[in-house]
C-alpha positions as CSV (number, residue, x, y, z in Angstrom):
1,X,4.8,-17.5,50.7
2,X,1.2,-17.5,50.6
3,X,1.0,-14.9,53.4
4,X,3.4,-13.0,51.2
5,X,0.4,-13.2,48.5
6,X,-1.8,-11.9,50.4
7,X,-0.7,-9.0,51.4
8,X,1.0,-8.2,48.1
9,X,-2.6,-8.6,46.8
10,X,-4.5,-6.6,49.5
11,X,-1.5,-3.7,48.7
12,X,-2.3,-3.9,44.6
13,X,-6.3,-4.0,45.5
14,X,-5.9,-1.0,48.0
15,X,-3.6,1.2,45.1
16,X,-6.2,0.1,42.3
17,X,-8.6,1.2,44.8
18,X,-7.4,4.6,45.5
19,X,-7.0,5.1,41.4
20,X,-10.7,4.3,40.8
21,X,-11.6,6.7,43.1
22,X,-9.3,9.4,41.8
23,X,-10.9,8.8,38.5
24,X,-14.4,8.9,40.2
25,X,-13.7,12.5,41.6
26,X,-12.3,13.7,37.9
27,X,-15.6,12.9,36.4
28,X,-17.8,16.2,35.7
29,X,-21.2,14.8,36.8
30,X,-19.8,13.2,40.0
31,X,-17.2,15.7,41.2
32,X,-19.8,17.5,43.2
33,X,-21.8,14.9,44.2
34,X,-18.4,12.9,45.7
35,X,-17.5,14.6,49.6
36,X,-14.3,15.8,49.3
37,X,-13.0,13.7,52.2
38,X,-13.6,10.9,49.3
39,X,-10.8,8.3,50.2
40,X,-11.8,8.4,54.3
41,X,-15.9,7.4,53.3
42,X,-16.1,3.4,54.1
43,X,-18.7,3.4,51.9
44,X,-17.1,4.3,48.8
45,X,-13.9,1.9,49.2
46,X,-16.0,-0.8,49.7
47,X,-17.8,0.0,46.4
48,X,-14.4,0.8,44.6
49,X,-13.1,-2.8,46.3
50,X,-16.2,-4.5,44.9
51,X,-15.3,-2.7,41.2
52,X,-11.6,-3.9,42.2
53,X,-12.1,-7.1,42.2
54,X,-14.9,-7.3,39.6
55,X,-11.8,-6.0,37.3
56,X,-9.3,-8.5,38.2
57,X,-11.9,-11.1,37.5
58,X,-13.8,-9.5,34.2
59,X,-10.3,-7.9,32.8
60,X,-8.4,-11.4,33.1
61,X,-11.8,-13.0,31.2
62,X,-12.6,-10.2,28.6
63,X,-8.9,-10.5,27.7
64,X,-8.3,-13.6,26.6
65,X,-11.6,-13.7,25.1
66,X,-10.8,-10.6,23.2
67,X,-7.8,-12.3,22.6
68,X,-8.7,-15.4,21.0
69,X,-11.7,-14.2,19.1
70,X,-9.5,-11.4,17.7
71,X,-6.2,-13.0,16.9
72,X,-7.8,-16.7,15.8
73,X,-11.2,-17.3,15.3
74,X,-11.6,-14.0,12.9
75,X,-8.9,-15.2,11.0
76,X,-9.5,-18.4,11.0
77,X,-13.3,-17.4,9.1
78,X,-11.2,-16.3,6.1
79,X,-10.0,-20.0,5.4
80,X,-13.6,-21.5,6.0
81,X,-14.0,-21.7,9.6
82,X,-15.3,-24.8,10.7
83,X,-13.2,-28.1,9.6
84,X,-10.1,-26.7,10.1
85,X,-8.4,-27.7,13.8
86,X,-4.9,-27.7,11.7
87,X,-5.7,-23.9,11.1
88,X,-6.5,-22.9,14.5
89,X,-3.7,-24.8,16.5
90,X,-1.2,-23.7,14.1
91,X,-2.0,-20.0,14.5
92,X,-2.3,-20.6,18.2
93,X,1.1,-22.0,18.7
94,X,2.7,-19.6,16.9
95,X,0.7,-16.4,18.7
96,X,1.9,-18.2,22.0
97,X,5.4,-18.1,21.2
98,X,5.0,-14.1,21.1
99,X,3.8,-14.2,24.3
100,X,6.5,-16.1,25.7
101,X,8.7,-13.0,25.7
102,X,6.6,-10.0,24.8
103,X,4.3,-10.7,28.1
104,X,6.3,-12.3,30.4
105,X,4.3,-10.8,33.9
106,X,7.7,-11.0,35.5
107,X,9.6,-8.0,34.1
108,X,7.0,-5.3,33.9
109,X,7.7,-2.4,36.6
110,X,4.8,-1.8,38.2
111,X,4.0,0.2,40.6
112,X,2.9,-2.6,43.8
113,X,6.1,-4.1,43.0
114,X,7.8,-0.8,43.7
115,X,5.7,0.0,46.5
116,X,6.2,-3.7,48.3
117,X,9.6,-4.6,47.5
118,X,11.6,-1.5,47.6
119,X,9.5,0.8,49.8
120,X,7.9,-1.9,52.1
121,X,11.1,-4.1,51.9
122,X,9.2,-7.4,51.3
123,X,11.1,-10.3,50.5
124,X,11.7,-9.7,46.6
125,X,11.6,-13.8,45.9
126,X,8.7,-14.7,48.0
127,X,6.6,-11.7,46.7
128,X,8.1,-12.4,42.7
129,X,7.0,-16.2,42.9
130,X,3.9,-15.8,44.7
131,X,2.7,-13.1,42.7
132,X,4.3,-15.4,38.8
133,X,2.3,-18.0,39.9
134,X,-0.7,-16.6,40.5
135,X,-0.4,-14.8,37.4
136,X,0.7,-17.9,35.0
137,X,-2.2,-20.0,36.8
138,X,-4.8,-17.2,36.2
139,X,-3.7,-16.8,32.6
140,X,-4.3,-20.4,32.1
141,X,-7.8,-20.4,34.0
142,X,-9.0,-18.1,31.8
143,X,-8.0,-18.8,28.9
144,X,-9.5,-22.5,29.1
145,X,-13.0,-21.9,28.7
146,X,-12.3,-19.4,25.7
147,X,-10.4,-22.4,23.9
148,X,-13.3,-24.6,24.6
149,X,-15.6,-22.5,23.0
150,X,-14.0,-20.7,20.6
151,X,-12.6,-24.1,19.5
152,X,-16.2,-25.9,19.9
153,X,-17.4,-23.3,17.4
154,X,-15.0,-23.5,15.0
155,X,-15.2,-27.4,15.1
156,X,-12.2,-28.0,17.1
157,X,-12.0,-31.3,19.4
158,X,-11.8,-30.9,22.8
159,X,-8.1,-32.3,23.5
160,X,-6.7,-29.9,21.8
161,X,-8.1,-27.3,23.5
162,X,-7.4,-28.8,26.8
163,X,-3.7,-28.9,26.3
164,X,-3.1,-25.6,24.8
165,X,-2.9,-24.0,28.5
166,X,-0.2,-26.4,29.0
167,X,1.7,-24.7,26.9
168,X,0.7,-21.6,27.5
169,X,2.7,-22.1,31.0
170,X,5.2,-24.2,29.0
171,X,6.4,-21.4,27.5
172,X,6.2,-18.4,29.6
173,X,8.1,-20.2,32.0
174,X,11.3,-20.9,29.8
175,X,10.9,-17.4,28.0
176,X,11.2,-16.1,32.0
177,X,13.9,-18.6,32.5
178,X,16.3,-17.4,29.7
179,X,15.5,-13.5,30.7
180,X,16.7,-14.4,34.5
181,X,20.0,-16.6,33.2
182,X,20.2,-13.5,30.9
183,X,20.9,-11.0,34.1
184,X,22.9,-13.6,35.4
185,X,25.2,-14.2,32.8
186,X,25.2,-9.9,31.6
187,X,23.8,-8.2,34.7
188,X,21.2,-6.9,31.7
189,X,17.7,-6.7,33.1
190,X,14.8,-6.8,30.9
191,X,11.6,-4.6,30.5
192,X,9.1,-5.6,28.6
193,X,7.7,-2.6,28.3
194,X,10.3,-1.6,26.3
195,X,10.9,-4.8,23.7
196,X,14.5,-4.7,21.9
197,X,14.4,-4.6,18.3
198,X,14.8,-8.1,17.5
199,X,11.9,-9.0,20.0
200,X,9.7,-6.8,17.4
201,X,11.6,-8.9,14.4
202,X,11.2,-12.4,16.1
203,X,7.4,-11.2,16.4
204,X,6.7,-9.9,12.8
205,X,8.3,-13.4,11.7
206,X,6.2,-15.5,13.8
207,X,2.6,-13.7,13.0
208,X,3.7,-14.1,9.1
209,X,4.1,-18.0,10.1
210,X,0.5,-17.7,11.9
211,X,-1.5,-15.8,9.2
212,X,0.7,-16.0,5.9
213,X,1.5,-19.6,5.5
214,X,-1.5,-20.6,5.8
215,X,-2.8,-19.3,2.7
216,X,0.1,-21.3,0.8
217,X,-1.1,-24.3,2.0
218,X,1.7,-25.1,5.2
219,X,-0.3,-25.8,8.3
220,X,1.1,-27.4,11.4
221,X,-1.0,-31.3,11.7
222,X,-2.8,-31.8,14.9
223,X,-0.2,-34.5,16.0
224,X,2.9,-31.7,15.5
225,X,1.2,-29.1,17.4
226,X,0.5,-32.0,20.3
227,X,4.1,-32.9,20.3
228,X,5.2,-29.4,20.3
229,X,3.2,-29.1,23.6
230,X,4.4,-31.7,24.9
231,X,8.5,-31.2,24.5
232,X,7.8,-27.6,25.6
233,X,6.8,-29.1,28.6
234,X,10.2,-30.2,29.3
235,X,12.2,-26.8,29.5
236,X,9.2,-25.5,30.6
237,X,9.4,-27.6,34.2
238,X,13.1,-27.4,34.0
239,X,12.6,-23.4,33.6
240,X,10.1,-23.8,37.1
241,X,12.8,-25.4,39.1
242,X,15.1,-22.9,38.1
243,X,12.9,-20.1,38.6
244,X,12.1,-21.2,42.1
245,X,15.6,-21.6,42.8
246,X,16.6,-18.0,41.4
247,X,18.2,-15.9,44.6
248,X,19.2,-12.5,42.9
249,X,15.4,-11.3,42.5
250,X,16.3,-8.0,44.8
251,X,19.2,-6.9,42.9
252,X,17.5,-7.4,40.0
253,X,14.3,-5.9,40.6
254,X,16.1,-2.6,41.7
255,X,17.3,-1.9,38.8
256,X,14.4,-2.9,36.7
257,X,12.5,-0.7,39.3
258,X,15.5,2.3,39.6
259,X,13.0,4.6,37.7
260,X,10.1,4.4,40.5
261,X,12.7,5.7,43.3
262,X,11.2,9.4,42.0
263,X,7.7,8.1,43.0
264,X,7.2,7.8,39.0
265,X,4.1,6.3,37.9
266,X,3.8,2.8,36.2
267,X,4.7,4.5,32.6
268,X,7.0,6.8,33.2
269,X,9.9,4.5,32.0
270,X,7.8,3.9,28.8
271,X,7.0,8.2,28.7
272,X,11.1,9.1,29.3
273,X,12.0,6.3,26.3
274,X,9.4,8.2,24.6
275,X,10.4,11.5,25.1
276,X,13.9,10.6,24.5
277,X,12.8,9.1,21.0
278,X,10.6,12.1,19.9
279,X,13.3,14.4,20.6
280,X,15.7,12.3,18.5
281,X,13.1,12.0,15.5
282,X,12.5,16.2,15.6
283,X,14.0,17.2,12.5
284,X,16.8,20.4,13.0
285,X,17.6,21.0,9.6
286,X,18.6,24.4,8.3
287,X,16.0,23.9,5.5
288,X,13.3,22.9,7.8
289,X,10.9,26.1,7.2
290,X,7.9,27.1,6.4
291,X,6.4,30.2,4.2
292,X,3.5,30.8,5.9
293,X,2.7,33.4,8.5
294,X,1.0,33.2,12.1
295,X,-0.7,29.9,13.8
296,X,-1.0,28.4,9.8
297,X,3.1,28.8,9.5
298,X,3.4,27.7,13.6
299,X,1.2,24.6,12.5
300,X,2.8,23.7,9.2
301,X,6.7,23.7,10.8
302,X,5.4,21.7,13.6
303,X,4.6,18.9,11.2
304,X,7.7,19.4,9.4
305,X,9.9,19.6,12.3
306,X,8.2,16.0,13.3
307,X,7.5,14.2,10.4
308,X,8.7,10.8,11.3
309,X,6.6,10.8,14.4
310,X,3.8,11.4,13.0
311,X,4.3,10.1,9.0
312,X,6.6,7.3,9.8
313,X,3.9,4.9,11.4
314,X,1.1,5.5,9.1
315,X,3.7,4.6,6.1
316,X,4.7,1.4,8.1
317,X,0.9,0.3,8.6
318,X,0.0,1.4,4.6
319,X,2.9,-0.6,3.3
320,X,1.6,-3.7,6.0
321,X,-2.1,-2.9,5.0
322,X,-1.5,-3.2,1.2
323,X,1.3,-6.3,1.6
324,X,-1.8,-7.8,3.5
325,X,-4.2,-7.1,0.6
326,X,-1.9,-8.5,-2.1
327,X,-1.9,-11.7,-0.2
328,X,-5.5,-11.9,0.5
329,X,-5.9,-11.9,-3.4
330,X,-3.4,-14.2,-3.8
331,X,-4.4,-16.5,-1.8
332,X,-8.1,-16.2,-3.3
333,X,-6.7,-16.3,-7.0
334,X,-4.0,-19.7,-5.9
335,X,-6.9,-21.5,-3.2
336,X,-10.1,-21.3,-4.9
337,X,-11.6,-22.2,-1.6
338,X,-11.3,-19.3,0.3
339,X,-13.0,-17.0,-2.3
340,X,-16.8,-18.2,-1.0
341,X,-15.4,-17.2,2.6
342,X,-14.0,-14.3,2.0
343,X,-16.8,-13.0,0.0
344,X,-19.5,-14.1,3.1
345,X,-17.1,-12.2,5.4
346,X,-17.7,-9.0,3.4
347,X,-21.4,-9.2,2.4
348,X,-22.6,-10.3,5.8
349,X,-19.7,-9.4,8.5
350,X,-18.9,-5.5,7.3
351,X,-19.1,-4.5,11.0
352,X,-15.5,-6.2,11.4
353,X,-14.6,-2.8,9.0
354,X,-15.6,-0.6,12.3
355,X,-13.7,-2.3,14.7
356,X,-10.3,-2.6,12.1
357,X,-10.9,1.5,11.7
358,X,-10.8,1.6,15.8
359,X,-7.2,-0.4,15.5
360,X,-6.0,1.4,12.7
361,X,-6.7,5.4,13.3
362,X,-3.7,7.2,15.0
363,X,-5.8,9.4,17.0
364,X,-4.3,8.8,20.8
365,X,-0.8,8.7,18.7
366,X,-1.5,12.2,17.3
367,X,-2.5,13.9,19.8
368,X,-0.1,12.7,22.6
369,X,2.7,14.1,20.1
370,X,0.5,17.6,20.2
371,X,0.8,17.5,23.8
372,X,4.3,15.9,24.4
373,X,6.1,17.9,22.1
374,X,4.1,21.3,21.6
375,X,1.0,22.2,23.6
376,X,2.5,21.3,27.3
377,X,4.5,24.5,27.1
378,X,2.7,26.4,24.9
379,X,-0.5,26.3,27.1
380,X,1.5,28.2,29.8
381,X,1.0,31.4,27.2
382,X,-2.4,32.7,28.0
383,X,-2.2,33.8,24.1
384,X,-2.1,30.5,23.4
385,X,-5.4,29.8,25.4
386,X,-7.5,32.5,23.6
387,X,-10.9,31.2,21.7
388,X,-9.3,32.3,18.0
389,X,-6.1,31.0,18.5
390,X,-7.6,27.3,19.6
391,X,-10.3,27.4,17.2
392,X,-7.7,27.9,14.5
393,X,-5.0,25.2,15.2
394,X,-8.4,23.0,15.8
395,X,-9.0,23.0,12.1
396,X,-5.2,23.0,10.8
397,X,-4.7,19.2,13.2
398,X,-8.2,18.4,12.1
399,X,-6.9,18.3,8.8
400,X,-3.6,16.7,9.3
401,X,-4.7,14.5,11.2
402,X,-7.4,13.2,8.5
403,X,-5.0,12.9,5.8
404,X,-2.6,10.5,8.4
405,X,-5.7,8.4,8.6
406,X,-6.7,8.6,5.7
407,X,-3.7,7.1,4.2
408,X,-4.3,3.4,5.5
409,X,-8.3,4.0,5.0
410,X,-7.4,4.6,1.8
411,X,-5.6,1.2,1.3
412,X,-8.7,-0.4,2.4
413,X,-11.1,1.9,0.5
414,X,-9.6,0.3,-2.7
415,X,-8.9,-2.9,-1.7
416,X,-11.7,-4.4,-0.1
417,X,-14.2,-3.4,-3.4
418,X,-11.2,-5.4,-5.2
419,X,-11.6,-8.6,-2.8
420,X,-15.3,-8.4,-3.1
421,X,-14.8,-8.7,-6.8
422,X,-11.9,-11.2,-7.3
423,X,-13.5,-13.4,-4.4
424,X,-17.3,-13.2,-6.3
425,X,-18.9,-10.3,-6.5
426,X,-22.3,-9.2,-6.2
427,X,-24.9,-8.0,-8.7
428,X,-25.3,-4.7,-6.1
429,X,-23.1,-2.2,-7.9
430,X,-23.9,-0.1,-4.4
431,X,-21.8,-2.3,-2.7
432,X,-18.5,-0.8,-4.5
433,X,-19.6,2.7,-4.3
434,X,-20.6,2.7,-0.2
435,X,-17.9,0.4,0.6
436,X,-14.9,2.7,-0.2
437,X,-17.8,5.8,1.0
438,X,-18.3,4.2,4.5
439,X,-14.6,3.4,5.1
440,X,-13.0,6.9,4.4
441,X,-16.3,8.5,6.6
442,X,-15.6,5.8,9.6
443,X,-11.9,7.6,9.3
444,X,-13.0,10.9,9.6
445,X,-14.9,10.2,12.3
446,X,-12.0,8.5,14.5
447,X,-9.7,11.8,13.3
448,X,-12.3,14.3,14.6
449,X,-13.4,11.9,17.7
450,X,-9.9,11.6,19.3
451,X,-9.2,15.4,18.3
452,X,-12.3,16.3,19.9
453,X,-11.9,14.5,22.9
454,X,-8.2,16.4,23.5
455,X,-9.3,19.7,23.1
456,X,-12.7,19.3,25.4
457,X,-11.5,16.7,28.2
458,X,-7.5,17.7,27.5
459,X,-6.1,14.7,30.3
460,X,-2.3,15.3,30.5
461,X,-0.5,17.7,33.2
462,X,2.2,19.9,32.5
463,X,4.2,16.8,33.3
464,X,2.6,15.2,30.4
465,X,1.1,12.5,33.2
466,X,-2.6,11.4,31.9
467,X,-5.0,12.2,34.6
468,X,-8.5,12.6,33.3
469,X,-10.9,9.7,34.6
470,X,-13.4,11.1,32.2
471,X,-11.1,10.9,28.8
472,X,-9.8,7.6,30.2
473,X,-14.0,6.6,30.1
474,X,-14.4,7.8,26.9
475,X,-11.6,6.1,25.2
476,X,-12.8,2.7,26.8
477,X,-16.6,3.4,25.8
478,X,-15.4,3.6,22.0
479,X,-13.2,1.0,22.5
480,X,-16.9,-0.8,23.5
481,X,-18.9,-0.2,21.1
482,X,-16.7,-1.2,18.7
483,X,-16.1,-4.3,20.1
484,X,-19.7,-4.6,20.8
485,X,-20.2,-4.0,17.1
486,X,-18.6,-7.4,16.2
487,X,-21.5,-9.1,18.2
488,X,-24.0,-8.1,15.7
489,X,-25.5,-9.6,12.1
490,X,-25.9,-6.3,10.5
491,X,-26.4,-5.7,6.3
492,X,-23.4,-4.8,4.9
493,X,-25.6,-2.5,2.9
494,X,-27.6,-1.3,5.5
495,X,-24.0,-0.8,8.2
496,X,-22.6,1.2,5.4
497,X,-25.4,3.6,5.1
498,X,-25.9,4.0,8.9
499,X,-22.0,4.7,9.4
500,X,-21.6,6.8,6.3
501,X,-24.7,9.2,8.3
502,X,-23.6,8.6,11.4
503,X,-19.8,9.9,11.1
504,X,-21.2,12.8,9.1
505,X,-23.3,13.6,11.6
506,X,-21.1,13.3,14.2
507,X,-18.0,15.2,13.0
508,X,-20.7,18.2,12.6
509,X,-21.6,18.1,15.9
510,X,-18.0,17.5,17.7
511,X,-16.9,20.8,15.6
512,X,-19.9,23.1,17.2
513,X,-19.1,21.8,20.5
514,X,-15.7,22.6,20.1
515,X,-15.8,25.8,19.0
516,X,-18.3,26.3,21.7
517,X,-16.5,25.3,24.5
518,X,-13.0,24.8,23.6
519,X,-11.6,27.5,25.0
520,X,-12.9,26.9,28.3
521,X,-11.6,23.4,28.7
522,X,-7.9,23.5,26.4
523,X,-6.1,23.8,29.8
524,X,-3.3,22.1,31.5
525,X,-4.7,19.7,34.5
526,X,-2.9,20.3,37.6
């Protein structure tokens, strides 16, 4: 088994090789630089390896350190922070049993499972449990140190931090468990890529156990949480035995794989589901029409035509952003005691605001929906692909795709001001003026950012497959320095007035650049 490991792991390093050097040669700056017999030069594999491995390592720690910081420590601030280990296991637990079945590492078709099992012919159960192990046991590794200090700074002992791994595995292990007795029993194979509708249900009920009861008061006690962990761990090594004792792993794994037999890429299960969806939401109505005339009219029945995939989200996340509001106030206005937290968190932690904009704007969600259901054929017009013409529809998504990100901004524009208030105050009236100012400009920003980065880097081929290294950069660099923004103790005052410039600024000088050089680069990638 172990030999089966290795070479399963020298066949993903050697596909996530070749992929960083692809991305390499689609960067502008280093295309010419790069020979063009790129994936024969010793030199640069061995520098893609070394990036290779740097990833597995770094992606596995920045995750769960993301993770944890993300979906506990922040939220654990808003009830006081330190002196609360109740709080933090009890959100924990809960987030965990999310993962047990929405992150399962054994049912997601990737592509060195298609490559090894079906093309190579490796033996599908020595290459599955090899490769589950690993996984479960890396999972755990790195999320151990994060607990210790994420915990230590939130005032957490140390046991409980030691035993949350446990049932990290605990779980994952029976959630794979009753999704292999599942295929047994049905002959149903599970993606989980593509989550059923009750795995979304199961998982907005367990985040509203993690975040909402809380602020009523109901907390799971330290001693509940540790015997939680510890009865999990019975299914959870009764779930090992079984899942070393599983024999149908080929049978299974070719039709969780059947999709890859076209030489499809990781997502194109995820892109046909898609694509099958959009073209279900497209509305065909007779009254669907617009009065207006030329590439305004062409515009204006797109969005009508598509509504619900472009409307239907943003609704969903208003109505979620404003029943999260209403309890945030009620929980300040029935626990007294959060009000002084709250209020810090706002006065001295407004760079949280930037990296909840990042989350919230629909940007990548817009424009793949341009793409997938619009520009991909029209860009095969050379009309289409005239200065004038891109210019134009330029401004009409500009603007639709400000007022879909506005809609949540404006959510928050109101209701944080409202927060500060009811939680406190401050004697600044500035604050309640730039706060609802800075988060409506950090929204336009993100609406002409992502719409900017389309029409000048435009990634997807006519088979709507993203291939641009360089947009795939720039999506991760914002991603960055958004994250990065959380590290700093920045003024609320003085954050506001910087972004408030800064997106101004910036949305001036992504229009010039795109009407400078858009209709050079609005092409289809081949």
């Amino acid at each position: 088994m172990f030999r089966t490991f290795c070479i399963s792991f020298s066949l993903k390093n050697t596909y996530r090789v070749n992929t960083i050097l692809f991305s390499l040669k689609q960067i502008p700056l280093l295309k010419r630089l790069l020979p063009e017999a790129l994936y024969q030069s010793r030199g640069l594999k061995k520098f893609a390896l070394i990036l290779s491995v740097f990833w597995e390592v770094a992606g596995a720690l920045a995750g769960k350190a993301l993770y944890l910081f993300c979906m506990v420590f922040w939220p654990l601030l808003l009830y006081g922070g330190k002196g609360h280990p109740e709080l933090y296991c009890h959100m924990f637990f809960f987030l965990t049993l999310i993962g047990a079945y929405m992150n399962t590492y054994m049912f997601n078709p990737t592509n060195d499972k298609y490559y090894a099992m079906i093309l190579m012919g490796m033996d599908a159960r020595q290459y599955t449990l090899s490769n589950y192990w690993y996984q479960l046991i890396r999972s755990a590794a790195a999320f151990l140190p994060f607990l210790i200090l994420t915990g230590s700074l939130a005032g957490i002992p140390l046991w409980p931090c030691f035993l949350s791994p446990l049932l990290i595995l605990a779980v994952k292990l029976s959630g794979a468990w009753y999704f292999l007795r599942r295929y047994e029993k049905t002959g149903s194979c599970s993606n989980e890529n593509l989550p059923s509708r009750t795995f979304w249900i199961l998982t907005a009920v367990f985040l509203g156990a993690a975040y909402v009861l809380p602020a009523f008061g109901i907390c799971l006690p330290i001693s509940v949480y540790t015997a939680a962990v510890f009865i999990s761990l019975i299914p959870g090594v009764r779930a090992a035995v079984k899942i070393s004792g599983f024999r149908h792993y080929r049978e299974m794994y070719q039709i969780l794989l059947a999709e890859k037999r076209t030489g499809m890429d990781v997502r194109q299960t995820v892109r046909k589901a898609v694509a099958e969806q959009s073209l279900g939401n497209i509305s065909r109505a007779a009254g669907t029409g617009t009065n207006r005339s030329g590439f305004a009219g062409f515009h204006d029945l797109f969005v009508k035509r598509h509504k619900k995939i472009l409307w239907k989200s943003v609704k969903r996340l208003t109505a979620v952003l404003l029943a999260g509001t209403a309890a945030l106030l009620a929980a300040v206005l029935s626990s007294p005691r959060l009000a002084p937290a709250i209020r810090s968190l706002l006065l001295e932690q407004f760079p949280y605001i930037a990296f909840l904009m990042y989350l919230l704007n629909r940007g990548t969600v817009f424009t793949q929906a341009l793409f997938m259901n619009c520009d991909h054929s029209m860009l095969t017009y050379s009309f289409y692909k005239r200065p004038a013409c891109i210019l134009e529809l330029f401004r009409l998504r500009l603007l639709e795709i400000i007022r879909l990100n506005l809609m949540p901004a404006a959510v928050l524009a109101a209701g944080l001001p409202l927060l500060l208030w009811m939680s406190g105050g401050t004697e600044n009236f500035f604050y309640y003026i730039l706060y609802p100012a800075s988060i409506l400009a950090m929204s336009i920003f993100f609406s002409v950012h992502y719409l900017t980065l389309y029409y000048l880097l435009q990634p997807y081929t006519a088979s709507t497959e993203l291939k641009s290294g360089t947009y795939k950069l720039a999506v991760w660099a914002t991603y960055l320095v958004c994250f990065l923004l959380l590290q700093f103790q920045v003024p609320a005052l003085l954050f506001g007035i910087l972004s408030l410039v800064f997106s101004l600024v910036y949305s001036g000088i992504a229009c010039i650049l795109v009407y400078r050089m858009a209709g050079r680069t609005f092409r289809l990638r081949s």
